[in-house]
C-alpha positions in Angstrom: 65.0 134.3 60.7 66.1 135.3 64.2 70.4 135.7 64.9 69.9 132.2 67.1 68.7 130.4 63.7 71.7 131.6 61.7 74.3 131.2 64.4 72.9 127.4 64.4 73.3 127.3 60.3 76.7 128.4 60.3 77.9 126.3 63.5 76.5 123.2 61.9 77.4 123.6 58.1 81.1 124.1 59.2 80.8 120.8 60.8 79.3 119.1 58.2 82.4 120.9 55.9 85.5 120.2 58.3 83.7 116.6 58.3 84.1 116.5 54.6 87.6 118.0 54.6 88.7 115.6 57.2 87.4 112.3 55.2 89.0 114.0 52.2 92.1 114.3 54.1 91.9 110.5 55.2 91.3 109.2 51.6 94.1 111.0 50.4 96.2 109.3 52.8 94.6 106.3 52.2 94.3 105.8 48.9 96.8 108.0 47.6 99.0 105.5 45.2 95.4 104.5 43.6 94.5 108.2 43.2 97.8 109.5 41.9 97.7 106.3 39.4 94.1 107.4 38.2 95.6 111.2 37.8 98.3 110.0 35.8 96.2 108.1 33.3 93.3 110.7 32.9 95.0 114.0 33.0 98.7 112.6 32.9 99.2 114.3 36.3 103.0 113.7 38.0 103.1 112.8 41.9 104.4 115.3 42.9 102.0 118.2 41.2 98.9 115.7 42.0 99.9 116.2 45.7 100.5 119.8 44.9 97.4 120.3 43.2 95.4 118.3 45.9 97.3 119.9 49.2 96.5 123.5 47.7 92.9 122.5 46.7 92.1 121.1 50.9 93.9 124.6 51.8 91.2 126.7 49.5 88.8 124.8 51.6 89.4 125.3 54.5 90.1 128.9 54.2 86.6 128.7 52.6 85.2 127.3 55.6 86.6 129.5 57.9 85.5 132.4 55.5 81.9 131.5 54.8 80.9 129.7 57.9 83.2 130.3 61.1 84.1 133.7 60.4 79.9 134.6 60.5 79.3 132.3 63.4 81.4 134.4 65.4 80.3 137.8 64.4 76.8 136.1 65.1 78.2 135.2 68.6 79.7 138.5 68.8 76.5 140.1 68.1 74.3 138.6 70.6 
């Protein structure tokens, strides 16, 4: 596996994630009354921790990404 294959890996699997963390961004604005209602009756969840719990959760993730995929693409891009 040569430095050109995993710089391409890493470029394109934090695409695909800030992808997912965008759509997960735009259903929680979306649906967020349906989703805070479903919280509520499965875990008995109040509004304002489900948005807590939800706004900390898309944080973790994107620190994620930039741990695990952009912060390797650019030592990759550093490298050569």
């Amino acid at each position: 596996m040569t430095i050109e294959t995993l710089r391409h890996f890493f470029a394109w699997a934090a695409v695909i994630n800030y992808a997912m963390l965008i759509l997960w961004f735009a259903l929680h604005l979306g649906t967020h009354g349906w989703l805070v209602g479903l919280s509520q009756r499965f875990f008995s969840v109040s509004a304002e921790n489900y948005d807590s719990i939800s706004l900390k959760a898309m944080f973790f993730f994107k620190l994620s990404i930039w741990l695990f995929f952009i912060g390797p693409y650019l030592a990759l891009r550093i490298m050569g």
